[in-house]
TORMITOR-436742 format. One record per residue (C-alpha): residue number from 0; residue in one letter; x, y, z. Coordinates in nm, 4 decimals, padded with zeros to 6 digits, always signed. Layout:
<robas>
<roba seq="NUM" type="A" x="X" y="Y" z="Z"/>
...
</robas>
This chain:
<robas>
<roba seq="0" type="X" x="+00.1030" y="-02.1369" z="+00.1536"/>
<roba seq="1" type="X" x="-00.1619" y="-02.1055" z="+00.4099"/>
<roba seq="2" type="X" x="-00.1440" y="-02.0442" z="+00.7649"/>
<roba seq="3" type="X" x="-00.3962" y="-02.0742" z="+01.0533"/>
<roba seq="4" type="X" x="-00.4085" y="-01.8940" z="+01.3347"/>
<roba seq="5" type="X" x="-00.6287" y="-01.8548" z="+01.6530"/>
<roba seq="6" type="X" x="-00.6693" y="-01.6430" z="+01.9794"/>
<roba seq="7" type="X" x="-00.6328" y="-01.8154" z="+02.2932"/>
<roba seq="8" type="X" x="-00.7641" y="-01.7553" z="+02.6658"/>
<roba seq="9" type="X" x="-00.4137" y="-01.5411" z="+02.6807"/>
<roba seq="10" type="X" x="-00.5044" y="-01.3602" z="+02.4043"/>
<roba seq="11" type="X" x="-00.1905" y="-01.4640" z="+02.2368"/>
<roba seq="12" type="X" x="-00.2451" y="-01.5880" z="+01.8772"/>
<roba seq="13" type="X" x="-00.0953" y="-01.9370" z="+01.7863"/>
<roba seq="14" type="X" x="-00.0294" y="-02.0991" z="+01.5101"/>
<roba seq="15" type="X" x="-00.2992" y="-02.4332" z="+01.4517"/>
<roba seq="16" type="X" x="-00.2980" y="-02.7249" z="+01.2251"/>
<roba seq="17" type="X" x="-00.6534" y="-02.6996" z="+01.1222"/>
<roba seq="18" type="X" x="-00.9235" y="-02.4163" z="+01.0005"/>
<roba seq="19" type="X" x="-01.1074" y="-02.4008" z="+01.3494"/>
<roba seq="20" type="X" x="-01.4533" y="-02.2030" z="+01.4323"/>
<roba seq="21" type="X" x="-01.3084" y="-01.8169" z="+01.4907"/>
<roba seq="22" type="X" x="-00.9769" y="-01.9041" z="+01.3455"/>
<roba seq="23" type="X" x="-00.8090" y="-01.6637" z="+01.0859"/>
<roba seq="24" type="X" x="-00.6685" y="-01.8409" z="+00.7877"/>
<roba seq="25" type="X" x="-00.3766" y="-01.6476" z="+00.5809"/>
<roba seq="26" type="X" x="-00.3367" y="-01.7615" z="+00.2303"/>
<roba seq="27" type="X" x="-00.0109" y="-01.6404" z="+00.0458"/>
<roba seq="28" type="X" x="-00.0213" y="-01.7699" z="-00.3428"/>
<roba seq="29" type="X" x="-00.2079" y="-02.0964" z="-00.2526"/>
<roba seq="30" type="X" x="-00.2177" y="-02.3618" z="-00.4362"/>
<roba seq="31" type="X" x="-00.5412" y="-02.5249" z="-00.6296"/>
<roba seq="32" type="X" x="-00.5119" y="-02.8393" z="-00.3050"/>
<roba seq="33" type="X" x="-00.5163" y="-02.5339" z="-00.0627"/>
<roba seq="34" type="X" x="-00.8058" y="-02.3353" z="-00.2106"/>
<roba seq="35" type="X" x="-01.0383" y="-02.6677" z="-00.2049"/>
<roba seq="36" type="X" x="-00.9361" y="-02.7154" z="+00.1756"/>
<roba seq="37" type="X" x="-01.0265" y="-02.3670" z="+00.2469"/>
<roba seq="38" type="X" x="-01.3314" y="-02.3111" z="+00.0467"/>
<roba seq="39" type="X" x="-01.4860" y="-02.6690" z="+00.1229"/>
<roba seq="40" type="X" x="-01.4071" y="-02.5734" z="+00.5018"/>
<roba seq="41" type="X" x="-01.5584" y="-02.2510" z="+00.4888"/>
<roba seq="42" type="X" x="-01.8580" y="-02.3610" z="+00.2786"/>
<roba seq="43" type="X" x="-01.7340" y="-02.0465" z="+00.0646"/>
<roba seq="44" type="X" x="-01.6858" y="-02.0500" z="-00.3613"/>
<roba seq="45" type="X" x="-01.3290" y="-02.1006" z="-00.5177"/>
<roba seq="46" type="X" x="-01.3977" y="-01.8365" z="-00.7181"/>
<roba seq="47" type="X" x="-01.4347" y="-01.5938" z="-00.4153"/>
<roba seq="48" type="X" x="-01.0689" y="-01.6851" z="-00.3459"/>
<roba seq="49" type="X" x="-00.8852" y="-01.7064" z="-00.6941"/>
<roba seq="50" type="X" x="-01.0421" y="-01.3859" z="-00.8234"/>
<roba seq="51" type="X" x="-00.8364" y="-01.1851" z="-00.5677"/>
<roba seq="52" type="X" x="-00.5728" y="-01.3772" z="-00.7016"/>
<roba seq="53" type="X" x="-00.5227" y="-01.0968" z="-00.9933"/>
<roba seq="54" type="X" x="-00.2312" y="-00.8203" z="-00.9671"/>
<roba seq="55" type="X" x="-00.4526" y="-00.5792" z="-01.0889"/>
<roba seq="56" type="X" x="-00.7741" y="-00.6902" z="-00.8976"/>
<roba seq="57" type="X" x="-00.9703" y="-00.3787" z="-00.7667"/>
<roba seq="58" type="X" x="-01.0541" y="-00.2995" z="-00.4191"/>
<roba seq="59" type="X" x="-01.4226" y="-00.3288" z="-00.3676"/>
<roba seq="60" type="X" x="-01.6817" y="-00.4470" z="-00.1461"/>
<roba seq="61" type="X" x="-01.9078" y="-00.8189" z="-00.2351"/>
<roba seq="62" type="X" x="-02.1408" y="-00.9821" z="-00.0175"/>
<roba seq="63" type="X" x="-02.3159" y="-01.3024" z="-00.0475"/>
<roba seq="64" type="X" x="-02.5385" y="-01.4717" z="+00.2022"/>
<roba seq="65" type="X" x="-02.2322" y="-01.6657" z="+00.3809"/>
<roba seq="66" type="X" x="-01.9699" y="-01.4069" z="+00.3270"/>
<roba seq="67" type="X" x="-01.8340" y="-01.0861" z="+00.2367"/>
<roba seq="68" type="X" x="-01.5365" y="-01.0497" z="+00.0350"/>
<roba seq="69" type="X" x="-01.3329" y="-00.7037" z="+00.0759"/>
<roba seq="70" type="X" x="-01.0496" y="-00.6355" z="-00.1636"/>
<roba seq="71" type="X" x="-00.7942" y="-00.3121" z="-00.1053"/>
<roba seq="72" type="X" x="-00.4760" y="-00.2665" z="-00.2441"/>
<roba seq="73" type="X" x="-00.1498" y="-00.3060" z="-00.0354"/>
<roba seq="74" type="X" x="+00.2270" y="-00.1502" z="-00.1221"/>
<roba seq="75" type="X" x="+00.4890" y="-00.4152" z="-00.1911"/>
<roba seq="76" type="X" x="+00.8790" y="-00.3975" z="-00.2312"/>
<roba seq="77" type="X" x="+00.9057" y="-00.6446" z="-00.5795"/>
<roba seq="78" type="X" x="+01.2727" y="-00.5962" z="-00.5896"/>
<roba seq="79" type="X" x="+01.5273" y="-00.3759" z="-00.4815"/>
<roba seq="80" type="X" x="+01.7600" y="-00.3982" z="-00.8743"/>
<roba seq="81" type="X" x="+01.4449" y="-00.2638" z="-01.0501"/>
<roba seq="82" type="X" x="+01.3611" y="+00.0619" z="-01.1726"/>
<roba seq="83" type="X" x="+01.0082" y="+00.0393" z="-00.9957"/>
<roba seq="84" type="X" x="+01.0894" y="-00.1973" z="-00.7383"/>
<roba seq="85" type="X" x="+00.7609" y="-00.0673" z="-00.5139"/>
<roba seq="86" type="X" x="+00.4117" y="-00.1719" z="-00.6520"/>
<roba seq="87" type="X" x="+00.0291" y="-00.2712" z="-00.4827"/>
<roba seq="88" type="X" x="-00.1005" y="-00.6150" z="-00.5084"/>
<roba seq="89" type="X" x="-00.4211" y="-00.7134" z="-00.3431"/>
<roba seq="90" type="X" x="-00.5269" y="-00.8506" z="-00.0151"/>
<roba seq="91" type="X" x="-00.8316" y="-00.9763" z="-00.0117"/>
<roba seq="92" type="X" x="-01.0497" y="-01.0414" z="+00.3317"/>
<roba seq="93" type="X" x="-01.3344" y="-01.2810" z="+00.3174"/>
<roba seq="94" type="X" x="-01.5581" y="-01.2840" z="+00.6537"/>
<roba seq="95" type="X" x="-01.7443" y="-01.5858" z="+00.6885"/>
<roba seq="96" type="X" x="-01.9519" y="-01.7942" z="+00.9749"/>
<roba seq="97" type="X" x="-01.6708" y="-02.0178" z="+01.0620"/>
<roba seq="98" type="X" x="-01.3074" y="-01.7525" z="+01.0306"/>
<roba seq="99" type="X" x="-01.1717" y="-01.4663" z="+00.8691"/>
<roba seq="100" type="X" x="-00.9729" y="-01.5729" z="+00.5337"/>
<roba seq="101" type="X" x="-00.7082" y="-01.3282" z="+00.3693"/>
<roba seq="102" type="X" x="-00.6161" y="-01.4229" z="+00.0852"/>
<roba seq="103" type="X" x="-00.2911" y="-01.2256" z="-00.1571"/>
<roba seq="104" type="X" x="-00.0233" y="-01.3310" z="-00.3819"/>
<roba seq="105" type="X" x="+00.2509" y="-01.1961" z="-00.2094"/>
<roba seq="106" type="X" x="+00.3459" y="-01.2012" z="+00.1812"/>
<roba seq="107" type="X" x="+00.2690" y="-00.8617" z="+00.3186"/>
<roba seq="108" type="X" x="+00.4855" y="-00.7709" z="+00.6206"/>
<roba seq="109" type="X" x="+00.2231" y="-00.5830" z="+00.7830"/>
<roba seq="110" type="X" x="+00.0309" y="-00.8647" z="+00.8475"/>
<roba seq="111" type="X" x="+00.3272" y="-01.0418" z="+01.0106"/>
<roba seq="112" type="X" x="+00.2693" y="-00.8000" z="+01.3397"/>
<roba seq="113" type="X" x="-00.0871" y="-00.9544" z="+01.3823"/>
<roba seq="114" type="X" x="+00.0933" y="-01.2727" z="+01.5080"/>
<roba seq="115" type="X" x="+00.3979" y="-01.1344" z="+01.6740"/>
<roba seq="116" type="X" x="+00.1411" y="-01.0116" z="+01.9657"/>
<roba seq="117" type="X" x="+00.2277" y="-00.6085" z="+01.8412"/>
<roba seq="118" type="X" x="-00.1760" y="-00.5258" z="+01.7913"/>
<roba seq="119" type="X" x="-00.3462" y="-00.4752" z="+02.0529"/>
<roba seq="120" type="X" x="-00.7025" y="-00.6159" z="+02.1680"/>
<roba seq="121" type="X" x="-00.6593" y="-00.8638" z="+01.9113"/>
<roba seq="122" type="X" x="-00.8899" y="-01.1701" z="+01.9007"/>
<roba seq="123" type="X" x="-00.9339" y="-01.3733" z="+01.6071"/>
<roba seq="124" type="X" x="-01.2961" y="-01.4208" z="+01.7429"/>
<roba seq="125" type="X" x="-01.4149" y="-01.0951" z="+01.6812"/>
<roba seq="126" type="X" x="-01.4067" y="-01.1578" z="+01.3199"/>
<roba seq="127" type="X" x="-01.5351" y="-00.7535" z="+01.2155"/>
<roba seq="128" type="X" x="-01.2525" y="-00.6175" z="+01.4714"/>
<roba seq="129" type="X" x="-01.0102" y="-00.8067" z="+01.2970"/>
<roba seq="130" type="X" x="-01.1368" y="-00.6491" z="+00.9531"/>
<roba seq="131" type="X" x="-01.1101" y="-00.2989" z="+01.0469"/>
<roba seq="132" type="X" x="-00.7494" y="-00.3638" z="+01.2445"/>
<roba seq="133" type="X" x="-00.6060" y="-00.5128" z="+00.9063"/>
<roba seq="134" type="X" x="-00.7793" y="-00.1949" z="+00.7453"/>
<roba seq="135" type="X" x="-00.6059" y="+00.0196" z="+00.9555"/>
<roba seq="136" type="X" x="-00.2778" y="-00.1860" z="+00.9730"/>
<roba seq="137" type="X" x="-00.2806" y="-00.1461" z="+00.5989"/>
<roba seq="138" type="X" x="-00.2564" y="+00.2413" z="+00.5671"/>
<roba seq="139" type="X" x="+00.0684" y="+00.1992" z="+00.8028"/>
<roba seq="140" type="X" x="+00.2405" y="-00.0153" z="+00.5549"/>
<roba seq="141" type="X" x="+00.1754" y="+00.2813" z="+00.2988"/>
<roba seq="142" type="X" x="+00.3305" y="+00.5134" z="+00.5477"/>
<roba seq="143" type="X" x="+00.6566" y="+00.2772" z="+00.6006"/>
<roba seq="144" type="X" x="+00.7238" y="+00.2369" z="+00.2702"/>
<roba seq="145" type="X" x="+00.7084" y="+00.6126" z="+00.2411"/>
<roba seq="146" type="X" x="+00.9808" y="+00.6331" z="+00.4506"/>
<roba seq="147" type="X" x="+01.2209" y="+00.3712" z="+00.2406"/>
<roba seq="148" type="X" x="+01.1387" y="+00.6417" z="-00.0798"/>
<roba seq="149" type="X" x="+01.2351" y="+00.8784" z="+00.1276"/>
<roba seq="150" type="X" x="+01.5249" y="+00.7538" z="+00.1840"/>
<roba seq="151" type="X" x="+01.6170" y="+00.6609" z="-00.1567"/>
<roba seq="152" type="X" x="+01.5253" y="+01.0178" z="-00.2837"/>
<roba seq="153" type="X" x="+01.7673" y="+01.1443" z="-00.0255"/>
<roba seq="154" type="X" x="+02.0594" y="+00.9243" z="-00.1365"/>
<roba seq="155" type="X" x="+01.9781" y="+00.9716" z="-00.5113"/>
<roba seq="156" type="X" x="+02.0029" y="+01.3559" z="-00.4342"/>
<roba seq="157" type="X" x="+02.3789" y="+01.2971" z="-00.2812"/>
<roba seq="158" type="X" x="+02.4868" y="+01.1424" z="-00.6236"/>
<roba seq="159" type="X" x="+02.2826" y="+01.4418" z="-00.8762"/>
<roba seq="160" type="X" x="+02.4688" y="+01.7108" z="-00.7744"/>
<roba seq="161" type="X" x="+02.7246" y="+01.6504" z="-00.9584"/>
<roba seq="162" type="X" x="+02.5950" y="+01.4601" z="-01.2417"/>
<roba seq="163" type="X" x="+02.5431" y="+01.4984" z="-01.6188"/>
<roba seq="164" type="X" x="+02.3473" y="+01.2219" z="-01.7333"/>
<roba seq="165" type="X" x="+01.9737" y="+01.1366" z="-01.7171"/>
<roba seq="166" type="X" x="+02.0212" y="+00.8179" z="-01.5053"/>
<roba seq="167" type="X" x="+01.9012" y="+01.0264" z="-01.1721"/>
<roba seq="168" type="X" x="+01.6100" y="+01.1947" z="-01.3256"/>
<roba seq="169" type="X" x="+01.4840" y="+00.8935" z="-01.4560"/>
<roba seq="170" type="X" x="+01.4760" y="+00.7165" z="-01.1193"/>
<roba seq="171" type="X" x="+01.3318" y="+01.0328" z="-00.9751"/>
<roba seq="172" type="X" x="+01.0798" y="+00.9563" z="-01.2793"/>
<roba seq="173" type="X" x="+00.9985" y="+00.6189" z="-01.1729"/>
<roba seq="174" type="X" x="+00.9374" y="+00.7172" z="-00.7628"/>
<roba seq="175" type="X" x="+00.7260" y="+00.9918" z="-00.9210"/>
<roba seq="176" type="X" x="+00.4782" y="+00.6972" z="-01.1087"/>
<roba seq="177" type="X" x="+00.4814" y="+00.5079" z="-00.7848"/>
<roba seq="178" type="X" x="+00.3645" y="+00.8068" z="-00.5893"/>
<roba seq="179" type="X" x="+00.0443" y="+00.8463" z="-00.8493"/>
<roba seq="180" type="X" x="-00.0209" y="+00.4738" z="-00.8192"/>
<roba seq="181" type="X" x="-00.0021" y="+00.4862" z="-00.4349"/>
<roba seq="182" type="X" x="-00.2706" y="+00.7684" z="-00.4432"/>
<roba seq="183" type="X" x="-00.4740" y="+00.5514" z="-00.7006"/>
<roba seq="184" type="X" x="-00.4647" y="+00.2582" z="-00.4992"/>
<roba seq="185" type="X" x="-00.5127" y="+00.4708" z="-00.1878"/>
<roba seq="186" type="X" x="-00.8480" y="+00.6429" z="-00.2693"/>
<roba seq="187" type="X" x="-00.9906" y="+00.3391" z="-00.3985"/>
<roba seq="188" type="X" x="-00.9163" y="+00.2121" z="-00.0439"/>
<roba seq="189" type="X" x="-01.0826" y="+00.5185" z="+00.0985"/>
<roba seq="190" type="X" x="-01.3944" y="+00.4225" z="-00.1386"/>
<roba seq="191" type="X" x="-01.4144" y="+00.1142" z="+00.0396"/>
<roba seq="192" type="X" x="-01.3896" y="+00.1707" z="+00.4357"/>
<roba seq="193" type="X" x="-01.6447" y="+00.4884" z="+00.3560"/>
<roba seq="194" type="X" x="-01.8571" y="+00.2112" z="+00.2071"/>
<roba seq="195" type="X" x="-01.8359" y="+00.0039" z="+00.5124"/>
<roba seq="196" type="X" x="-01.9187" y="+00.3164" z="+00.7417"/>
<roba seq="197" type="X" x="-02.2096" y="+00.4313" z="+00.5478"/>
<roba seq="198" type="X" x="-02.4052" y="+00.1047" z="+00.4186"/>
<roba seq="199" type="X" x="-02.5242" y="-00.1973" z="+00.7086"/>
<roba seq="200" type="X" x="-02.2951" y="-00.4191" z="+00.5101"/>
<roba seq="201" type="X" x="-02.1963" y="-00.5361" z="+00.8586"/>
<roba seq="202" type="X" x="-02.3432" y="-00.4726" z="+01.2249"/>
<roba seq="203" type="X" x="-02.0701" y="-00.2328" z="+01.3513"/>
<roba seq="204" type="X" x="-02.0785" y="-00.1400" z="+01.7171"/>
<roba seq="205" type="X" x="-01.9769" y="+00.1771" z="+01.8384"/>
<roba seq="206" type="X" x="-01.6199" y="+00.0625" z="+01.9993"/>
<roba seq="207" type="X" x="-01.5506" y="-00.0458" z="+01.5937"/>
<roba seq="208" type="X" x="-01.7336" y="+00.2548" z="+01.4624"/>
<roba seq="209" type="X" x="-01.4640" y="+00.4378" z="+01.6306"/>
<roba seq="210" type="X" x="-01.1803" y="+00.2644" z="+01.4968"/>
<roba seq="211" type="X" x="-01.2947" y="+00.2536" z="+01.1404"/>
<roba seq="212" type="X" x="-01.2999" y="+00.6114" z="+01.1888"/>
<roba seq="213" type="X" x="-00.9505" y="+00.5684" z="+01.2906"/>
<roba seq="214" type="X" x="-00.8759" y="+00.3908" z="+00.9726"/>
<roba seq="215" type="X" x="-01.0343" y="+00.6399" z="+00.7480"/>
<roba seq="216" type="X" x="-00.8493" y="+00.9308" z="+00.8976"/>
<roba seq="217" type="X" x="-00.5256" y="+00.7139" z="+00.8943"/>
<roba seq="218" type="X" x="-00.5726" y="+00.6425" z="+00.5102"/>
<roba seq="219" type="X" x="-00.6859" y="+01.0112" z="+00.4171"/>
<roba seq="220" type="X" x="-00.3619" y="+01.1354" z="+00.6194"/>
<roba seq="221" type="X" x="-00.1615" y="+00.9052" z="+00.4071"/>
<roba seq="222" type="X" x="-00.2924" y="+00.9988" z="+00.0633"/>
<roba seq="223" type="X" x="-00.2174" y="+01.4053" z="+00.1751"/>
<roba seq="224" type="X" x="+00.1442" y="+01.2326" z="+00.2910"/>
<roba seq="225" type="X" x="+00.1942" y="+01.1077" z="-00.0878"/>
<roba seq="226" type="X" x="+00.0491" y="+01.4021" z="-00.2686"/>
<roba seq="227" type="X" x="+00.3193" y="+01.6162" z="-00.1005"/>
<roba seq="228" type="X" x="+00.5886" y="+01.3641" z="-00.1616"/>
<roba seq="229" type="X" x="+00.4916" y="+01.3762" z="-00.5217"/>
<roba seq="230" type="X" x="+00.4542" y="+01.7634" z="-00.5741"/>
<roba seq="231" type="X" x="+00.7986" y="+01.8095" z="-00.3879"/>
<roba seq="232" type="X" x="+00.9221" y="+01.5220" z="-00.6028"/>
<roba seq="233" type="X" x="+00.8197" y="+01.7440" z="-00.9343"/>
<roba seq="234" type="X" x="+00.9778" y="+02.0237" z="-00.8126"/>
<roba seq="235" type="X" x="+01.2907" y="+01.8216" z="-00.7503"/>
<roba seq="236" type="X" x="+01.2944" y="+01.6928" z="-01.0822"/>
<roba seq="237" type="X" x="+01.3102" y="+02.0690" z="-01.2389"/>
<roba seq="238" type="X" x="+01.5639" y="+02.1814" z="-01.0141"/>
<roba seq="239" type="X" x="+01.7908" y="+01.8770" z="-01.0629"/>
<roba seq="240" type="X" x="+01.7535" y="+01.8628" z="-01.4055"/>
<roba seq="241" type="X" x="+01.8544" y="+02.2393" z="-01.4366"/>
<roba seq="242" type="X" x="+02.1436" y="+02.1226" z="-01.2423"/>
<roba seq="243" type="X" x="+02.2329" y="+01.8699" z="-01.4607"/>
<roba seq="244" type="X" x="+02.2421" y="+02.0821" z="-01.7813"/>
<roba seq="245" type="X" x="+02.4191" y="+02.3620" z="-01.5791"/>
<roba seq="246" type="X" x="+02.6842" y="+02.1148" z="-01.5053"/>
<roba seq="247" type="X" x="+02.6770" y="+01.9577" z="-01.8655"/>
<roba seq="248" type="X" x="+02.7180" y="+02.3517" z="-01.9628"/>
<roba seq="249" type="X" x="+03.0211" y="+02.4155" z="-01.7547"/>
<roba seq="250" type="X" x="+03.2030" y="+02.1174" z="-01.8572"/>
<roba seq="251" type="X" x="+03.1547" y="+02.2465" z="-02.2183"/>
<roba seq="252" type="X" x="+03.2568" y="+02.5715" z="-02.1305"/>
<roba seq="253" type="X" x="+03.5867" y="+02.4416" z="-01.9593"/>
<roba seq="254" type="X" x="+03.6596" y="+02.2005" z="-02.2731"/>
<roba seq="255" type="X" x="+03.6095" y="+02.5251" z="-02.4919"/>
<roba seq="256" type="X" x="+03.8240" y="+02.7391" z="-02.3202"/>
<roba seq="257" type="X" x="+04.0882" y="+02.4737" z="-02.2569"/>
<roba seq="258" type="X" x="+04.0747" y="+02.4259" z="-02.6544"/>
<roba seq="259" type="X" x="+04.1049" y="+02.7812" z="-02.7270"/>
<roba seq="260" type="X" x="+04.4702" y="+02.7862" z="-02.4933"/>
<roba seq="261" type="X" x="+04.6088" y="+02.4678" z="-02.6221"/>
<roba seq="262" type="X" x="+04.5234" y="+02.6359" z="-02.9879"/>
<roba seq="263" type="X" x="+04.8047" y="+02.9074" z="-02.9382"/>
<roba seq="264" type="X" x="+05.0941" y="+02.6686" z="-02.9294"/>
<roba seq="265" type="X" x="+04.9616" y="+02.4917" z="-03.2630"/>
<roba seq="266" type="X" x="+04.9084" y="+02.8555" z="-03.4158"/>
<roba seq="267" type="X" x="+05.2882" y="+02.9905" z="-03.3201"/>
<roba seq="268" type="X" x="+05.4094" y="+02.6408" z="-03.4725"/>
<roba seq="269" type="X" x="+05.2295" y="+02.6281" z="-03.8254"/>
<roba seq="270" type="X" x="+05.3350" y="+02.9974" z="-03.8405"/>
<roba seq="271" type="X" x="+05.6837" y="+02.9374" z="-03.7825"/>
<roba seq="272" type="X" x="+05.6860" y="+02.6067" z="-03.9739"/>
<roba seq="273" type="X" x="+05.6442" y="+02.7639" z="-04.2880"/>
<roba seq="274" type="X" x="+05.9065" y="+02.8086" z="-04.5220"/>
<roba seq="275" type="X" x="+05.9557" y="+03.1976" z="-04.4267"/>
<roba seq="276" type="X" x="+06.3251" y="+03.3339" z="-04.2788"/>
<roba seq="277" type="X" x="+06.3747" y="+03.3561" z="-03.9176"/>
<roba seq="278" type="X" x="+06.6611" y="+03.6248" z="-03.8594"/>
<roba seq="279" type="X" x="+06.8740" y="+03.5295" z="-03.5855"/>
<roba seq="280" type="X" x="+06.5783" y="+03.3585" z="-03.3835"/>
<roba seq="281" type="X" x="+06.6058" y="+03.0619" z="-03.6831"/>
<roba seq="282" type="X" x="+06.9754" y="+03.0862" z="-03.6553"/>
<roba seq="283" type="X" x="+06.9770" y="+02.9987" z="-03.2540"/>
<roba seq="284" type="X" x="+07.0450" y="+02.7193" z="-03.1293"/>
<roba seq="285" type="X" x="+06.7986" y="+02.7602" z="-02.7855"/>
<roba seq="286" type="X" x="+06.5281" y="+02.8892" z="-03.0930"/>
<roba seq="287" type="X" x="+06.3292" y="+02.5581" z="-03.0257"/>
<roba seq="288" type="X" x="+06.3378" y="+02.6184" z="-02.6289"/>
<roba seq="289" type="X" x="+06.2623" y="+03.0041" z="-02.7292"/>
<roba seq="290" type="X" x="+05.9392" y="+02.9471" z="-02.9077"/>
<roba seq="291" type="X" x="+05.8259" y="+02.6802" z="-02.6541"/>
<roba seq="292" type="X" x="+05.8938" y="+02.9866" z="-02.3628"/>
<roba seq="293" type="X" x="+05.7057" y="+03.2854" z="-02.5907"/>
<roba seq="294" type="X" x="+05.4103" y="+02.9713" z="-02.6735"/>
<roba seq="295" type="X" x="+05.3679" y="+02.8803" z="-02.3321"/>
<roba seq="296" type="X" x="+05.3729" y="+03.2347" z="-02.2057"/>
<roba seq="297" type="X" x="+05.1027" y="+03.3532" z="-02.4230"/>
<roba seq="298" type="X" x="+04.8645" y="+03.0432" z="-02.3596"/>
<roba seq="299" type="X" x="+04.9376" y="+03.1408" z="-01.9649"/>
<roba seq="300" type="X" x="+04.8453" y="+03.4647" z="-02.0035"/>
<roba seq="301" type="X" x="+04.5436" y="+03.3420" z="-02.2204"/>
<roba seq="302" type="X" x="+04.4338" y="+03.1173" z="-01.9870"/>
<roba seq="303" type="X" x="+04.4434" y="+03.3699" z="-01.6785"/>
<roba seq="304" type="X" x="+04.2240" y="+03.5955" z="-01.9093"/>
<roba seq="305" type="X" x="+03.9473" y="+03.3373" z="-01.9530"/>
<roba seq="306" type="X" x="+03.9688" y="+03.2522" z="-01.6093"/>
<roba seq="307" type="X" x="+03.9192" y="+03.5941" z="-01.4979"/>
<roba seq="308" type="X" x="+03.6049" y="+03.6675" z="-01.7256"/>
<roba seq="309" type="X" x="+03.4900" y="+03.3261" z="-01.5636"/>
<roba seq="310" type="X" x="+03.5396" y="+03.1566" z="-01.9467"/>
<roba seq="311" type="X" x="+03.7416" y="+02.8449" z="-01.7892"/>
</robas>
C-alpha cells in the first residue's frame, strides 16, 4: 500500500495522487510495482526500501549522497488470541531531495495522527521536522501500549487469586519477555536519536535541536517506564505463584481431611461386617439406623476437630 501525503497553505495535510516535491510518501508492505514507483521517483535504490522490509531489521543510521535512511523499532499489537500478541517491527524513514519516505510492514497507528491534523506545526516541507516528530511520536506509541499491558496484567490478577494452574503465570511469563524486548528495541532507539544529536548527519537548527531533545528525554522516560513494569512484573510472578501453590495446598489439605471423616463410616462398617456376635445391638431391628446415628456422630465430631485445628 502506499500513501502520499502533502502540507497545504492551511497547513492541513491531504491526501495526493502522485509523489510531489516535499510530499511524504507512507509505504505499508508495498508491493515490488510500488517500490519501482517510489524509488525511480525518488532517484533512491530498491534496496534502501526492501531491506527495512525485515522483522528483525535493526535500528540504525545510513547515509548516502541523496539520502539517509533511519531505521527504529516500533511496538505492534500482532493479535489479541496469542500468547505474545505485542511485538516491534521496523519503520524505516528515508529523507531524500524530493520527500520523506517511511517505509514498514505493518500499519502503525501512531502514524495515523500525522494526517488526522493531531501534531502540531506539521509541514511535510520541513522534511528534518518531520523526522524528529515521527521520532518523538514513536516513543508515545511505546507508552500506549504500556497502558493496554497494564491493563491486561490487572485483569489477569482478578482471575489468579484463586487459581491453581500455571495458565496465569505463564501469561505473566510472556508480558515479562515483551517488557525485555521493549527495552531492547528501546535503547537501540536511544542509540540512534543520540547519533543524530551528536554527529552533522543532518543540519539541525536550534528550534529542532530542542525537540530532538524532547524525543530523547521522551524515549529515556519510557525505557525507566518498562524497567519498572518489568521488575514489578517479577515480583508479581513470585507472589502469585506462592499463591497458587498455597491454594493448590489447601485444596489438598481439605481433600485429606474430608478423606480422613468419610473413613470412619467405612471403618465402623468392615468392623461390624465381620462375622463376630452383636448382643442385642445385632438383634435390633433399628441396629442398621443405630450404627448409621453412632457413624455419623463420630465423623461430626471428627470433622469439628479438624476444623478447629484448621485441618479442613
Amino acid at each position: 500500500m502506499i500513501k502520499i501525503y502533502k502540507s497545504n497553505e492551511k497547513e492541513d495535510v491531504v491526501e495526493c495522487n502522485r509523489i510531489e516535491k516535499d510530499s511524504w510518501v507512507n509505504l505499508v508492505n508495498p508491493t515490488i510495482e510500488e517500490i519501482e514507483i517510489v524509488s525511480q521517483a525518488a532517484s533512491i535504490s530498491k534496496n534502501v526500501i526492501t531491506q527495512v522490509l525485515v522483522e528483525k531489521e535493526l535500528p540504525r543510521i545510513k547515509k548516502n549522497d541523496n539520502m539517509t535512511l533511519f531505521v527504529i523499532n516500533i511496538p505492534f499489537m500482532k493479535d489479541k488470541n496469542i500468547k505474545n500478541k505485542y511485538v516491534t517491527y521496523p519503520l524505516g524513514i528515508i529523507i531524500c531531495d524530493l520527500c520523506v519516505i517511511t517505509v514498514s510492514l505493518v500499519e502503525h497507528e501512531f502514524l495515523k495522527s500525522f494526517v488526522n491534523g493531531k501534531v502540531e506545526n506539521l509541514d511535510t516541507a520541513k522534511n528534518i521536522r518531520l523526522l524528529i516528530q515521527i521520532l518523538l511520536k514513536s516513543t508515545e506509541a511505546y507508552l500506549y501500549t504500556l497502558d493496554a499491558i497494564e491493563d491486561d496484567i490487572e485483569k489477569m490478577e482478578k482471575n489468579t487469586y484463586k487459581s491453581t494452574n500455571n495458565r496465569q503465570l505463564v501469561n505473566f511469563l510472556n508480558i515479562q519477555k515483551t517488557l525485555v524486548y521493549f527495552i531492547t528495541s528501546l535503547h537501540a532507539n536511544n542509540g540512534v536519536l543520540e547519533k543524530l544529536q551528536k554527529e552533522d548527519i543532518l543540519s539541525i537548527d536550534k528550534e529542532n535541536k530542542s525537540l530532538l531533545e524532547d524525543a530523547i528525554i521522551e524515549n529515556k522516560q519510557c525505557i525507566e517506564t518498562c524497567t519498572v513494569y518489568r521488575e514489578i512484573l517479577s515480583s508479581t510472578i513470585d507472589t502469585y505463584g506462592t499463591i497458587i501453590s498455597n491454594n493448590l495446598n489447601g485444596i489438598m489439605k481439605f481433600l485429606a481431611g474430608i478423606t480422613i471423616v468419610f473413613s470412619i463410616p467405612t471403618m465402623i462398617a468392615s468392623f461390624l461386617g465381620m462375622n463376630v456376635p452383636l448382643g442385642k445391638i445385632g438383634e435390633s431391628g433399628l441396629s442398621f439406623l443405630l450404627i448409621c446415628i453412632i457413624s455419623f456422630i463420630i465423623s461430626f465430631l471428627l470433622a469439628c476437630w479438624l476444623k478447629k485445628k484448621n485441618m479442613l
